[in-house]
N, C-alpha and C positions, 0 to 999 in steps of 0.2 A: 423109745418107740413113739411114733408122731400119732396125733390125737385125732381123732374123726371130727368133725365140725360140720356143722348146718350148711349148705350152698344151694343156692335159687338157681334151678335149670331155664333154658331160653323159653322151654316148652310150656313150663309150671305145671310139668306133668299133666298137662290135659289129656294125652292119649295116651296114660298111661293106668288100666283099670285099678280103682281099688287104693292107688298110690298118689299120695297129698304133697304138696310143695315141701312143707318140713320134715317130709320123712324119709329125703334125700340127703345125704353125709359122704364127705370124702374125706381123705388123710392124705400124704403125701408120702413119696415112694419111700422108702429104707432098703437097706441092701440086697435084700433079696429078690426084690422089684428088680432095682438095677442090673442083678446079674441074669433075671428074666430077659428083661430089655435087650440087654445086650447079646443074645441070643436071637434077637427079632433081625428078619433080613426082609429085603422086598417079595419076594417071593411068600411068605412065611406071615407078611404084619398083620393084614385083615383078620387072618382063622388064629394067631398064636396071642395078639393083645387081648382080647376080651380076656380072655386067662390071668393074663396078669389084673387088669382093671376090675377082676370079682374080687381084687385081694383089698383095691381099696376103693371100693362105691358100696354102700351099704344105702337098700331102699327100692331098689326096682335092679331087673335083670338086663345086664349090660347086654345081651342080643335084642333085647324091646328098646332100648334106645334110639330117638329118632337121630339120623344123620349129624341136625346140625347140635342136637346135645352131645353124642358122641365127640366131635370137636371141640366144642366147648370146655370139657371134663380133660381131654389132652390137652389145651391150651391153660388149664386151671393149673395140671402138674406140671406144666415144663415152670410157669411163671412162679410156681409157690415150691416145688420140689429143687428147683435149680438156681432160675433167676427173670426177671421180668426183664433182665436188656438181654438186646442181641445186636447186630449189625448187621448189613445188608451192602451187594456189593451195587449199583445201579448208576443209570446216567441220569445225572440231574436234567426234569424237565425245561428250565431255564438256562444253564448255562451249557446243558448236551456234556460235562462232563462226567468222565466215569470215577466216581466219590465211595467210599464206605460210609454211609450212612449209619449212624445208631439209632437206636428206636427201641423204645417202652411199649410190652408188648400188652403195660396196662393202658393204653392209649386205647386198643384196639373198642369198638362200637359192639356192642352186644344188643343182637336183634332178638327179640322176644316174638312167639309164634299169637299170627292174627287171634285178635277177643272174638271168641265166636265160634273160632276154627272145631269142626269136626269132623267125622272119618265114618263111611265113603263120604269122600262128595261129587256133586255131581255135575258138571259143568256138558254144556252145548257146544258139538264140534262146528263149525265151519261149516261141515258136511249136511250139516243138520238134526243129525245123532248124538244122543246124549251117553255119558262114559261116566262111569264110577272113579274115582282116583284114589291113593290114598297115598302119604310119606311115605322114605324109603327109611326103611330102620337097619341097624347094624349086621342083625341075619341077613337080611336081604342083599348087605354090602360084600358079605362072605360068599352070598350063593353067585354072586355074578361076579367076583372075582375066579369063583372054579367053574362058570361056564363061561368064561374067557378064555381059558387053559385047556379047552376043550373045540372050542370051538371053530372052524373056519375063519369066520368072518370076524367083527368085531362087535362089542358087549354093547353098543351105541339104542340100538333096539330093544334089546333083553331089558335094559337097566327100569326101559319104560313100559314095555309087558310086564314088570315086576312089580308096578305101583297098580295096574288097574285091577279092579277088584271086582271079580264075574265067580261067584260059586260054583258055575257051569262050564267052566271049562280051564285047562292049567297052563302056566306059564306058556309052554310051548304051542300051543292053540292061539293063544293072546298074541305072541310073537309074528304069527303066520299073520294073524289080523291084522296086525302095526302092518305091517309091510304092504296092504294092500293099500292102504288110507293115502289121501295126498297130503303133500309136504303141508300142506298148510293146518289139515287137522293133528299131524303131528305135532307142529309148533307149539299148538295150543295146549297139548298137553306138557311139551315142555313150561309150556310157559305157566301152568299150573304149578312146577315145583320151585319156578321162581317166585312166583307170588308169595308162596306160602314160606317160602328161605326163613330160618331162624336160626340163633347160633351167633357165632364172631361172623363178624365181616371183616373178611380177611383183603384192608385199605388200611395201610396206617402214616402219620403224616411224621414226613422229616425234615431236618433243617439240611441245607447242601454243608459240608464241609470247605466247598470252594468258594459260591457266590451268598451262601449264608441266607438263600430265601427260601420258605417255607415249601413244601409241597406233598403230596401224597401219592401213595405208591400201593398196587397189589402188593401182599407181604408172599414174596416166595421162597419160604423157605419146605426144605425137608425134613418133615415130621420125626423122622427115624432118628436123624443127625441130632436133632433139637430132644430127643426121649434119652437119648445118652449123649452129650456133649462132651466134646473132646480138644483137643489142641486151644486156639484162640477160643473159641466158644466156651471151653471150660475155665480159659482161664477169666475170662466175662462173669460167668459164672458163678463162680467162686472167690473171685479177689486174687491176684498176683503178689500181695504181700505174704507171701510163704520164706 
């Protein structure tokens, strides 16, 4: 059975009441993890993982996790549960062609959340109106996944009715507000959740296979593919000397 151990979140637990940096612990998956996993489909990932990640986070409740710690903690088990390499299929920025890239997924840059940062806060629209904000946390990633599934239109609006924080009126009220605002005070609230990004920064830099010069790249892979690795990935993974 694999051991729990100490792990420093991007957050350091600022927004997390009551909960102190050390008093966060992970383990890495064992089989019955796995055959959870492997039960995870896209339809299914957002509401069925937290379930499995109560079996190994001990310290704070995986639905209070902000976004980019949530990342974070799946990016900790593919690299310490599996394996820290992967590969990647892309066109080299230099020589345009198309290479399999490998890539250390211990490379990747871990952004820790602004010294300071606290929740609401309050930022000046454009408009001249001032708005509450706050992070999206992992409930929040579940509830706008199932008013996706519901909904007409798409989640693009909701995701950001979902961070502003008015004791006076609910999600669906807030939403109706978003839509009236101009693009440009919208922006601004997007651009509150980049500001405040914490978590992996998912850029990792590769060598070409072909022209052999450095460069970096969005990593995109699929989280689902990478939580249960299979075929070449598994064999990555694990070693080919079987």
């Amino acid at each position: 059975m694999s051991q729990f151990t100490n792990v420093k979140l991007p957050s350091n637990c600022a927004l997390y009441d009551g909960v102190k940096p050390e008093d966060i612990q992970l383990r890495t998956f064992v089989g019955k993890e796995e055959e959870m996993l492997a039960q995870l489909s896209a339809e299914n990932f957002q509401s069925k993982l937290p379930l499995i990640l109560k079996e190994v986070v001990k310290g704070v409740e995986i639905e209070a996790l902000t976004a980019g710690d949530h990342l974070f903690i799946l990016i900790w088990e593919i690299i310490n549960s599996y394996s820290n390499l992967s590969a990647i299929d892309l066109n080299c920025e230099h020589c345009r062609n198309n290479v399999i890239a490998n890539i250390d997924l211990n490379d990747l840059n871990i952004i820790e959340l602004a010294e300071g940062y606290a929740e609401p806060c309050t930022i000046k629209l454009p408009s001249g109106n001032d708005i509450k904000l706050r992070l999206l946390r992992v409930q929040d990633e579940i509830n706008i996944i199932e008013y996706s599934k519901h909904a007409e239109g798409s989640s693009w609006l909701f995701r950001l009715a979902t961070s502003i924080v008015d004791p006076q009126s609910d999600v669906m009220q807030r939403l109706a507000y978003l839509s009236t605002l101009g693009v440009r005070d919208v922006a601004k609230i997007r651009s509150f959740h980049e500001k405040f990004y914490h978590g992996v920064q998912l850029e990792v830099p590769y060598v070409c296979s072909n022209c052999e010069r450095e460069g970096q790249i969005p990593l995109p892979f699929c989280l689902l593919d990478m939580l249960v690795p299979q075929g070449p990935a598994l064999a990555r993974a694990v070693g080919d000397a079987i």
